[in-house]
C-alpha positions in Angstrom: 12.5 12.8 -36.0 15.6 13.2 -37.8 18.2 10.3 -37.5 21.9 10.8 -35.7 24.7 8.0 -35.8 24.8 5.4 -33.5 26.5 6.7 -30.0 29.3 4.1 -29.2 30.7 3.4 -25.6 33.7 5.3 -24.8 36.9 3.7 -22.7 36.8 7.1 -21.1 33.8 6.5 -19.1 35.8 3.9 -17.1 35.2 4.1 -13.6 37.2 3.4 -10.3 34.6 1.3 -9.1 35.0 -1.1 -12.0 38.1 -3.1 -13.0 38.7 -2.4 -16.4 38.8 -5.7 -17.6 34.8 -6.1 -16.7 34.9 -2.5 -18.0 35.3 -3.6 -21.2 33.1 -6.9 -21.3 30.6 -4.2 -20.0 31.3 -2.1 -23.4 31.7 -5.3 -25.2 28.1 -6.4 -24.5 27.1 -2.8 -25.1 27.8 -2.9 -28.4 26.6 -6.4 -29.2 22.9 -4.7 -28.1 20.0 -5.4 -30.7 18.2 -2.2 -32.4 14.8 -3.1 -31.3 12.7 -1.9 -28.4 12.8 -3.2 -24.3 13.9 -2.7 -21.2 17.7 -2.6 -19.7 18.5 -3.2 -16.2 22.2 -1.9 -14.8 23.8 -4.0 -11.8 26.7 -2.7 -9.3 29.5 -5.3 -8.4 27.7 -6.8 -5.5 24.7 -7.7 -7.7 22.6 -4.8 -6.6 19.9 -3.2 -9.2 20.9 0.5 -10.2 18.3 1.7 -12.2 15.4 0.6 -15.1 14.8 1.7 -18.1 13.2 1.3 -21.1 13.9 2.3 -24.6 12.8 2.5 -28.6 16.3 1.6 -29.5 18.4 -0.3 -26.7 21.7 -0.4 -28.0 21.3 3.9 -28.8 19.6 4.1 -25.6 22.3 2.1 -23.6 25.1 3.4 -25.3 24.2 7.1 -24.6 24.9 6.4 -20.7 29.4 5.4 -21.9 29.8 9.0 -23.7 33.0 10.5 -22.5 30.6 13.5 -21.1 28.1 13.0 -18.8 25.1 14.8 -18.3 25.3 15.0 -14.9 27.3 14.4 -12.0 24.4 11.9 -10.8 24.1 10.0 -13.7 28.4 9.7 -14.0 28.3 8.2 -10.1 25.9 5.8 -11.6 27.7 4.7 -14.3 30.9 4.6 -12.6 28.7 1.3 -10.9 28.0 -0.7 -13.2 29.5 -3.8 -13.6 26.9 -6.0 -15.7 23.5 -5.0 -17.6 20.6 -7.1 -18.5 18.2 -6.7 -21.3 15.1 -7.9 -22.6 13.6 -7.3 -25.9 9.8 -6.7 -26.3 7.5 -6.3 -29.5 6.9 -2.6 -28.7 7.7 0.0 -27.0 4.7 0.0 -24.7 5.1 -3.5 -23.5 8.7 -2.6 -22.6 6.6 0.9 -20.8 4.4 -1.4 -18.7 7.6 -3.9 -18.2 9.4 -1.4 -16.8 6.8 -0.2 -14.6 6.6 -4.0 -13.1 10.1 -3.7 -12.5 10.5 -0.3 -11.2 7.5 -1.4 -8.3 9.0 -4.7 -7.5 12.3 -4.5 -7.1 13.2 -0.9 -6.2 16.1 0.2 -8.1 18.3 3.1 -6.4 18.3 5.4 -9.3 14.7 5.3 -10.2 12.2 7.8 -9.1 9.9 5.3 -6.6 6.2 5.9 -5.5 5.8 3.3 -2.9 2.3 1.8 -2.2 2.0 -1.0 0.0 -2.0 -1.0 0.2 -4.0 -1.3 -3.2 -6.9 1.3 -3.5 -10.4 -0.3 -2.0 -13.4 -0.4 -4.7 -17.0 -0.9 -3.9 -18.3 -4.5 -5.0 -21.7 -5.2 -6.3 -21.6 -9.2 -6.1 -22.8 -11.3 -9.1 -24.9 -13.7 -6.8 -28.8 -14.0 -7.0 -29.3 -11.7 -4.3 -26.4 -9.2 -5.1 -24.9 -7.0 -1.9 -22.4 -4.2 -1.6 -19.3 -4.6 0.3 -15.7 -2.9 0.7 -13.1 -4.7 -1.0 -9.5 -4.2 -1.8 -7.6 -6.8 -3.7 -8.1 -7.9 -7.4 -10.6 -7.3 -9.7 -12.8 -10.1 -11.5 -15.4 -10.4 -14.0 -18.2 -12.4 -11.8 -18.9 -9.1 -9.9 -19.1 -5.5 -10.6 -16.9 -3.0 -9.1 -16.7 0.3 -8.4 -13.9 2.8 -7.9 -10.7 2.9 -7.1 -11.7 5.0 -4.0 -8.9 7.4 -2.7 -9.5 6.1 1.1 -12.1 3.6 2.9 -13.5 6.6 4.3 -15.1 7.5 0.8 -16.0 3.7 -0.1 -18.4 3.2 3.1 -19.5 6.8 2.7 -20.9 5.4 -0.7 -21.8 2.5 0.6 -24.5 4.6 3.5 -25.9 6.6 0.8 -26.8 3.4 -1.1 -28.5 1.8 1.8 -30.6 4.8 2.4 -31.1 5.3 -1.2 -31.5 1.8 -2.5 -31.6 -0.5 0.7 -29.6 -3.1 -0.5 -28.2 -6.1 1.2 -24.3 -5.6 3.2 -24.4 -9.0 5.2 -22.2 -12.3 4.7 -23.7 -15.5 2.8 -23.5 -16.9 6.1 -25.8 -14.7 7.8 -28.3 -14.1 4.8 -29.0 -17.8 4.3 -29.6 -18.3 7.6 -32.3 -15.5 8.7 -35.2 -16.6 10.6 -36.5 -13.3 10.9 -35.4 -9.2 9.7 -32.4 -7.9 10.7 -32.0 -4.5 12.5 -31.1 -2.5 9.2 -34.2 -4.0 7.6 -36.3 -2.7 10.9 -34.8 1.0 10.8 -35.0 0.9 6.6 -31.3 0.5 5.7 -32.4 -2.9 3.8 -34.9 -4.1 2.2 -35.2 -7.6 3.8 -34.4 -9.8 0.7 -33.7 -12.6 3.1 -37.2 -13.4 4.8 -38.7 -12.5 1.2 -40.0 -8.6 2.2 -39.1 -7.8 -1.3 -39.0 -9.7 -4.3 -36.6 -10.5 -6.1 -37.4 -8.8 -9.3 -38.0 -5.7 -7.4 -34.7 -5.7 -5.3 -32.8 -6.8 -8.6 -34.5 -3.2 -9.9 -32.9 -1.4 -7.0 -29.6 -3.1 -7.7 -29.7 -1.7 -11.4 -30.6 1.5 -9.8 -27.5 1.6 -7.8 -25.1 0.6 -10.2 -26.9 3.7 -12.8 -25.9 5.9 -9.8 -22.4 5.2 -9.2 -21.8 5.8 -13.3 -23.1 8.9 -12.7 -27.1 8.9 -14.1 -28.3 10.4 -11.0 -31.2 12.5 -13.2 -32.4 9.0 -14.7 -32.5 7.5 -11.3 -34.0 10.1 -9.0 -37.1 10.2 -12.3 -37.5 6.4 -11.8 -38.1 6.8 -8.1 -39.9 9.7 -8.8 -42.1 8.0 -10.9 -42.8 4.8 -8.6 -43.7 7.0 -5.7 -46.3 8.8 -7.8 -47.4 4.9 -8.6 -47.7 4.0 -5.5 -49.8 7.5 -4.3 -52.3 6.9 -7.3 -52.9 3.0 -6.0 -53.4 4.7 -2.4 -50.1 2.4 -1.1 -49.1 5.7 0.8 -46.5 3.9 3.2 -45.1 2.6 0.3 -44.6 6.2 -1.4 -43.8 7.6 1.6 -40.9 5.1 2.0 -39.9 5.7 -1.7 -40.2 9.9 -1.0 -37.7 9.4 1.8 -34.8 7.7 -0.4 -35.3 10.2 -3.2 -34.9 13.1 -0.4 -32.1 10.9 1.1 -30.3 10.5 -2.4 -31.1 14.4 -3.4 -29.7 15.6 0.0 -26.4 13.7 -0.9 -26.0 15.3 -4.3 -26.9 19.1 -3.1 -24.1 18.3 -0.4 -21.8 17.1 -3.0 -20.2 20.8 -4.0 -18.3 19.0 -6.5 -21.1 17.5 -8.3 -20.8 18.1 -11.9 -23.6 16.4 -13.7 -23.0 13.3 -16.1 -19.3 13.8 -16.0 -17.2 10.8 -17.4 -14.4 9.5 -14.5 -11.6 11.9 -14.1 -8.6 11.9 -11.9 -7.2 15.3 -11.0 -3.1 15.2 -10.5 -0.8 18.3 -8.9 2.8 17.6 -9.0 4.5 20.3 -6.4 8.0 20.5 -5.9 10.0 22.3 -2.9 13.2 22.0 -1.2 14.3 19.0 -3.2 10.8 17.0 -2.4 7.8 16.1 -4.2 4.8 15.7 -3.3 1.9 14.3 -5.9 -1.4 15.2 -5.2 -4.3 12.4 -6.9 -8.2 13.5 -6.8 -10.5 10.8 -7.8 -14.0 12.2 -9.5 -16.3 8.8 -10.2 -19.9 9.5 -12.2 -19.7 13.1 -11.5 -19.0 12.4 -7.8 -15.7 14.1 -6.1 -14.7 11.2 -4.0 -11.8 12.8 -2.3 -7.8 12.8 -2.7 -4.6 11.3 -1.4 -1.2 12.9 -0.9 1.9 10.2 -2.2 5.5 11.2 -2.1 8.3 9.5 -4.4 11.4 8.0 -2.8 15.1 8.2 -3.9 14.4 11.7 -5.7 17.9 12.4 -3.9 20.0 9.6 -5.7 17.9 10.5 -9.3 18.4 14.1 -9.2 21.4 16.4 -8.4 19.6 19.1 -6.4 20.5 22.5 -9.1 18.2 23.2 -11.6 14.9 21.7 -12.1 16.2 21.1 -15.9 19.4 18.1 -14.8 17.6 15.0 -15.1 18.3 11.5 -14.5 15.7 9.5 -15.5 15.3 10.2 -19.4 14.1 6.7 -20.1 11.1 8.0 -21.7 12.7 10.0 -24.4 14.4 8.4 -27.3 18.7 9.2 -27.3 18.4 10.1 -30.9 15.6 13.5 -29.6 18.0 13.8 -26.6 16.0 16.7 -24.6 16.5 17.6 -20.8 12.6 17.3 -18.9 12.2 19.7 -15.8 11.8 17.6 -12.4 8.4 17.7 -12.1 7.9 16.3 -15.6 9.9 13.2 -14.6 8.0 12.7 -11.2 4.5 13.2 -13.2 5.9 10.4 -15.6 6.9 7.8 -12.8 3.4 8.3 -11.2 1.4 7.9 -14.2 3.4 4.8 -15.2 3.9 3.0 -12.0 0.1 4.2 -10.7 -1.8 3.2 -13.7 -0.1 0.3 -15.1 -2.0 -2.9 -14.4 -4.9 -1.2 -12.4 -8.1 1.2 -13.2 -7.3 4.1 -15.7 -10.2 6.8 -16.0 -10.8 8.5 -19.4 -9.6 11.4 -18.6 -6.7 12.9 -16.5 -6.3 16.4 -15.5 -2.3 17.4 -14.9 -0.9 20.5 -13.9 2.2 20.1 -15.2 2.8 19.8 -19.1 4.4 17.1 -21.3 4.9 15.5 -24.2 5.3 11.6 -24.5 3.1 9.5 -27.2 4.2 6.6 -26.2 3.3 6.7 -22.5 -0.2 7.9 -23.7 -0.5 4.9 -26.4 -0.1 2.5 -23.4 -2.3 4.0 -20.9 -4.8 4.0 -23.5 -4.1 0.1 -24.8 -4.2 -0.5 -20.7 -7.1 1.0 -20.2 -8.6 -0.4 -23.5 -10.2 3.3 -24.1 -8.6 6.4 -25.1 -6.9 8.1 -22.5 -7.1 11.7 -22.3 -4.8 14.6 -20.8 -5.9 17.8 -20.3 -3.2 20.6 -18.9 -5.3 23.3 -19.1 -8.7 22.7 -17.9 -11.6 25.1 -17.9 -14.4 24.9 -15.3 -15.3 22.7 -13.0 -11.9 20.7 -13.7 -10.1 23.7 -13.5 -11.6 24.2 -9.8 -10.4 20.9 -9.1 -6.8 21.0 -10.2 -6.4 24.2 -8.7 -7.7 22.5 -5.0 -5.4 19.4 -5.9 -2.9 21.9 -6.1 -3.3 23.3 -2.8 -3.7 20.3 -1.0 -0.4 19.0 -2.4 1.4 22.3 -1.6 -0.1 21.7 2.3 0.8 17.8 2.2 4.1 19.1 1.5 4.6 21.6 4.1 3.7 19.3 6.6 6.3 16.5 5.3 8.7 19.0 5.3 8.0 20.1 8.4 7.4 16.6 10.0 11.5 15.7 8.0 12.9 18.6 9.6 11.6 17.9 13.1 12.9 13.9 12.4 16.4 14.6 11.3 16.8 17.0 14.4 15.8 14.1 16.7 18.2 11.8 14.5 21.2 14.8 15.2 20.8 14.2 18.6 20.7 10.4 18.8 23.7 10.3 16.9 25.6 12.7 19.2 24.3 11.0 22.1 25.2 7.0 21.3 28.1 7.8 18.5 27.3 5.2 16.7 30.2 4.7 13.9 28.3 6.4 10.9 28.6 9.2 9.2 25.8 9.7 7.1 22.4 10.2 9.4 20.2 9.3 6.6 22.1 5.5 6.6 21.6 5.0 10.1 19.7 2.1 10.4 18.4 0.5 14.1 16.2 -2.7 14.7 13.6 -3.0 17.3 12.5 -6.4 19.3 9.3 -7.3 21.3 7.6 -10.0 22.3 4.3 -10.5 22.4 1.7 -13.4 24.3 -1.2 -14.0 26.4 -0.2 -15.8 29.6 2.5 -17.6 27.7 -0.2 -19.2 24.7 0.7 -17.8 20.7 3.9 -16.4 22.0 5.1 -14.3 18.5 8.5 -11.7 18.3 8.7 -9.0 16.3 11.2 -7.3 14.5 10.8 -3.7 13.2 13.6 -1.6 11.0 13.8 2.3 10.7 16.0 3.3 7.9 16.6 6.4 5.7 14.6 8.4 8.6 11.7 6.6 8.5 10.2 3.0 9.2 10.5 0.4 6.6 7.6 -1.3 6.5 8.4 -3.8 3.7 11.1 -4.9 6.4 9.6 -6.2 9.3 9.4 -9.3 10.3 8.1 -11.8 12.8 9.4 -15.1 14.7 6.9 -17.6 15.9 8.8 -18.6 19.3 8.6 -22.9 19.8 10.8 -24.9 22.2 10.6 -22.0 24.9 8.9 -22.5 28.2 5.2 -20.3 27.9 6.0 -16.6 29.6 9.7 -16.9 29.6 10.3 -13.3 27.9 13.9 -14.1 28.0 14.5 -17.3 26.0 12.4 -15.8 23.5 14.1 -13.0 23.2 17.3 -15.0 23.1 15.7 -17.2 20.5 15.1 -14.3 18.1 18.3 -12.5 18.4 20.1 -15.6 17.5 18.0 -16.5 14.5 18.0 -12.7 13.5 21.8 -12.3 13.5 23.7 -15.9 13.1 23.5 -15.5 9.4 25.7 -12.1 10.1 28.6 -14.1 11.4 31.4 -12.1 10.1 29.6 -9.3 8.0 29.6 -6.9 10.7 29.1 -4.1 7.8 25.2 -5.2 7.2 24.8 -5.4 10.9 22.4 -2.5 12.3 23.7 0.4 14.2 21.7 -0.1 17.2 19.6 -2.8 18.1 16.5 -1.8 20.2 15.2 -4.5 23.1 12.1 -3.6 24.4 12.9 -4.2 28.5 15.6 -3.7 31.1 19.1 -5.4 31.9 17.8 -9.1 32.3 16.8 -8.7 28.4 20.2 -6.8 27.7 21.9 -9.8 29.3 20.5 -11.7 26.8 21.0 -9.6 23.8 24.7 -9.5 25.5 24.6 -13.6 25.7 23.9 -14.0 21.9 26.1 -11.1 20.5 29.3 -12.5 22.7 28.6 -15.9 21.2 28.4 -14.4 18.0 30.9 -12.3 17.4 29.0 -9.0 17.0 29.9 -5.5 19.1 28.3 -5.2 21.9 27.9 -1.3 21.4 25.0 -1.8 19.0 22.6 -2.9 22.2 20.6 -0.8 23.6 17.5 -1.9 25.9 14.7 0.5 27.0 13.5 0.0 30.3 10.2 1.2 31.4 9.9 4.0 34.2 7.9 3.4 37.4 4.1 3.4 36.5 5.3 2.4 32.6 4.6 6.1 32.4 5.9 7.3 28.7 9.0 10.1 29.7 10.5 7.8 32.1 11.6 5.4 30.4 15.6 4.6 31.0 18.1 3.4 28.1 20.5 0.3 29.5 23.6 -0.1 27.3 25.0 -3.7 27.1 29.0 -2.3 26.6 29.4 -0.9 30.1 27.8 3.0 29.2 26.1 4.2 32.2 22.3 3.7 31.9 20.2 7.2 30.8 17.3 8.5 31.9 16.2 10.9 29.0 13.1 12.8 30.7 10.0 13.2 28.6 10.7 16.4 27.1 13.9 14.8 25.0 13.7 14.4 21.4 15.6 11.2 21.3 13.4 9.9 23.7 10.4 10.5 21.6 12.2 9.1 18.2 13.0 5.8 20.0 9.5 5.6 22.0 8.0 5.6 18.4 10.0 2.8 17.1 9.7 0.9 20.5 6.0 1.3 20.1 6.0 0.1 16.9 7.9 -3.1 17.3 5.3 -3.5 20.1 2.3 -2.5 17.6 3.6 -5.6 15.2 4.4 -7.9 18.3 0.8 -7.7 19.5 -1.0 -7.4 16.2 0.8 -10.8 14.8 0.6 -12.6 18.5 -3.3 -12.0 18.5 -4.0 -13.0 14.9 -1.8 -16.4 15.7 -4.3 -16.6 19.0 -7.5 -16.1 17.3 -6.3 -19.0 14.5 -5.7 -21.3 16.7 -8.8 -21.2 18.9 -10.8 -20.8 16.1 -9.5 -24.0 15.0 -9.8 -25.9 18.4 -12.8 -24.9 19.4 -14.4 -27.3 16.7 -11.5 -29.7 17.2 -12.5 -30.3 20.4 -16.4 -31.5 20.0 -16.2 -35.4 20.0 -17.9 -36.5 17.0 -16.6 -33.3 14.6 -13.8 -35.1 12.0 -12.3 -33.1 9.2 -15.2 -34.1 7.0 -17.8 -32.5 9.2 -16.0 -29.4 10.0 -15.7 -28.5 6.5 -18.9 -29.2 5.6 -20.1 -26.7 9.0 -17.3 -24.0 7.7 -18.6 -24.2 4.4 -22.0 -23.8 5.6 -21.8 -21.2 7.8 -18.6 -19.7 6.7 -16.5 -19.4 10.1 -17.0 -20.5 13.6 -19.1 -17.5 14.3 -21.3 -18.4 11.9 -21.7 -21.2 13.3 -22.1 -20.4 16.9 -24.7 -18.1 15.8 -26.8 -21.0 13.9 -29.8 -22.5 15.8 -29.7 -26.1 17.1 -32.3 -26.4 13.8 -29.9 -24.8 11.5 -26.9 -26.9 12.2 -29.1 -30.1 12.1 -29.5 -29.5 7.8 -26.0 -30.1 7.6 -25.2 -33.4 6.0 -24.1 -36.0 9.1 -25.3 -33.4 11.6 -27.9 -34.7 13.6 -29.9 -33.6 16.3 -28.6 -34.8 19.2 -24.8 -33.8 17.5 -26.5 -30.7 16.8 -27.0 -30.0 20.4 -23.4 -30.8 21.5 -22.1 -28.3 19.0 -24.5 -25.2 20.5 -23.6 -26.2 24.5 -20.3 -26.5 23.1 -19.3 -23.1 21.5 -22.2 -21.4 24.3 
């Protein structure tokens, strides 16, 4: 790569938005920049993360961004914001790869191309215990079990997990349960399990079945369909014909599955199969999992702020060049960068497969080096597959192009229905996609775990990572009123005189007594009463008739069920409901959990553990025999017998 001089801020970047006296402690600091790999961060005046990046050579890298000419209009608004930068230096270019990634997931910068996942993909966990079972889990990963996956959806993990109970009969119940079998459960009776826990099997023989499993899922279905083969033919030739038969019927069970399996390509090493499609400014990316030769399905994700980071003409403008050196400056297509945030933010810190099929070309050592030292194998892209892979890509393809359409479709329906709420409540905005409304409902059961919610739809859609919920004390149980007083108040008292981070509207979910108080807080506090508006159910609590009651003195609206504004509204109101009642009953179920046990005389701290740790919840313990709970240390018989009439 052949070597350029260094690129030196220019005044003539200066920016409006910028005094130029922090202007030029900006280019000061620019210039003071090591020449060693890491990762730059670029801050506006109110403290607000612009963008992440990460480069071979920072102060080349950072520099590039103060030429008098910009490369695009985009990236010159950008600059024209940044008051401060913040660097840090890493021992190579991938850590600063994967550090950027960390950053880019956690804390959102606006001009960074964002593919938000707020659920981790679910595996399949074989558990390192004696008797070993199979259960769904999402979360982290350890070394004391073995897992399976990632999995696109849970559909595809417990379609797994039935084939391996009719295949391999192993074990899906909890420690609780298994240790405390008297006699088989119904999946041992109808052949789902092979009853390791009232010793129909041994345990040499179900640990065989276990290995057989885990040879399955990494694909040696020949290997293990001639293992079966050859114990059924064991069993026929010692005249145990039950026991073949049982045996016949697992290896028709698990050769059913792979026939079915269209996909199925033999001993195939793990591949994921990604389509990038663009249209109409959006992107869709399309991921399809294949796991031992298995196609396990696929799952649509879109990227966020793709209208900040690109300018909307030719796919060639970029933005985010953070993964090309300054001193090799080349322009990537759009799809190239959205490719390059998915396989860095997706990969980075989870399961990478060996090889990844892409329809879309590119050229970056250094992102391959550290998916392969994340991995810890070599990483593989293919671009032009032959095939079986090639049949895949070109389905990923297709179901990203559908995915697409249907956002599109599903975006253009949403902004008509924001159009219209606009003209219809004229809130003081001028930029639809800003609008931003909040939603309240309260949530109890005859006045016990009384929990308010607090949803926010932003940018066109709801913002999940935003919601929040009040646990409601000091109100009198059922009084729907002082709760929803209480949460207003907490909600907006810290907004005492920043009326410009106050919502547009503020949704309350009932009629004018809870406008009156929404009315009661926002006079005491300052805030317009114009941002209120309360959605009264119609007669019947029939969805259509609902009626909107404004708190500033607007007649009250009855919509009909045919309006679009209506329907926009009724999804966030249902929402805020959703997360009301969802929180409320989680809160219930805690506490009485907790009581009931509290409230057996003769049940102290000491003995409640050791019954929860025993039994592993209240459940467990309500379904234990008098006999059972009586082996518990300090339990004793006639105790024993309170607990049961107790929690009976």
């Amino acid at each position: 790569m052949a070597e350029t001089s260094e690129a030196v801020p220019s005044d003539g970047a200066a920016a409006a938005d910028v005094p130029d006296t922090e202007r030029q402690a900006l280019l000061e600091t620019v210039r003071q920049l090591p020449h060693l790999p890491g990762v730059y961060r670029f801050f506006d005046r109110q403290d607000r993360l612009l963008y992440v990046g990460k480069a071979r050579d920072l102060v080349r890298r950072v520099s590039s961004y103060f030429l008098k000419t910009a490369s695009s209009p985009r990236i010159a608004l950008m600059v024209s914001r940044i008051a401060r930068l913040e660097t840090t230096v890493t021992r190579s270019e991938m850590e600063a790869l994967l550090l950027e990634s960390n950053l880019i997931k956690t804390q959102h910068p606006r001009y960074n191309i964002i593919f938000r996942d707020d659920k981790t993909y679910p595996y399949l966990k074989i558990t390192g215990e004696d008797i070993p079972r199979i259960v769904y889990y999402r979360g982290a990963v350890d070394r004391s079990n073995q897992y399976f996956g990632p999995f696109p959806n849970a559909y595809a993990v417990r379609e797994t997990i039935q084939i391996l109970q009719k295949a391999f009969r192993l074990r899906t119940c909890e420690n609780s349960v298994f240790n405390n079998r008297a006699r088989s459960c119904l999946l041992c009776q109808i052949d789902r399990c092979s009853g390791p826990c009232v010793g129909a099997i041994s345990r040499e023989a179900y640990q065989q079945d276990v290995d057989d499993a885990v040879r399955f899922l990494r694909g040696e279905h020949s290997a293990v369909l001639d293992g079966l083969q050859a114990k059924m033919m064991a069993h026929a030739e010692q005249l145990e014909f039950e026991a073949a038969a049982s045996v016949r019927n697992r290896i028709m069970a698990l050769s059913k599955v792979l026939e079915q399996q269209s996909m199925e390509a033999g001993n195939q090493t793990d591949v994921d199969i990604i389509a990038v499609v663009m249209k109409a400014g959006q992107a869709c990316v399309n991921l399809a999992m294949v796991r031992g030769g298995r196609h396990l399905g696929d799952r649509a994700v879109f990227p966020g702020n793709l209208s900040a980071v690109f300018d909307g003409h030719e796919a060639g403008n970029t933005l985010d060049s953070s993964h090309q050196a300054v001193d090799d400056w080349q322009e990537e297509s759009q799809e190239i960068q959205v490719l390059k945030a998915f396989l860095s933010q997706h990969y980075m810190g989870g399961s990478i497969p060996s090889v990844i099929v892409c329809n879309v070309l590119f050229d970056d050592p250094a992102l391959v080096e550290a998916l392969s030292a994340e991995a810890g194998h070599r990483v593989h892209f293919v671009f032009q597959p032959q095939g079986q892979r090639r049949i895949w890509l070109e389905l990923a393809e297709k179901n990203a192009d559908i995915a697409l359409e249907r956002m599109l479709q599903r975006h253009d329906t949403q902004q008509v229905r924001l159009k219209e709420l606009v003209a219809m409540m004229k809130p003081d905005i001028e930029d639809m996609d800003a609008l931003r409304i909040e939603a309240f409902d309260i949530s109890h059961t005859q006045g016990e775990a009384t929990q308010a919610s607090c949803v926010v739809f932003h940018h066109g859609a709801m913002q999940h990572s935003e919601y929040r919920r009040y646990n409601i004390t000091g109100v009198a149980p059922g009084d729907d009123y002082g709760a929803m007083k209480q949460v207003l108040t907490r909600r907006y008292e810290k907004l005492v005189g920043q009326e410009d981070l106050m919502p547009d509207i503020v949704l309350v979910d009932g009629g004018p007594g809870q406008v009156a108080m929404a009315v009661e807080v926002f006079s005491s506090l300052g805030h317009d009463l114009g941002r209120i508006v309360g959605v009264a159910k119609g007669e019947g609590r029939k969805v259509g008739l609902e009626t909107l009651v404004y708190a500033d003195g607007r007649e009250p609206q009855e919509l009909g069920k045919d309006s679009g504004v209506l329907m926009l509204i009724a999804q966030i109101r249902d929402e805020a409901h959703r997360f009301a009642i969802t929180g409320m009953r989680a809160k219930r179920d805690k506490k009485r959990r907790t009581s009931r046990l509290e409230e057996i005389e003769g049940i102290g701290p000491k003995r409640r553990q050791k019954l929860l740790a025993r039994f592993g919840s209240v459940r467990g313990i309500a379904d234990a025999s008098v006999e059972d709970l009586a082996t518990v240390e300090g339990i004793s018989i006639g105790l024993a017998q309170q607990i049961y009439r107790q929690l009976h």
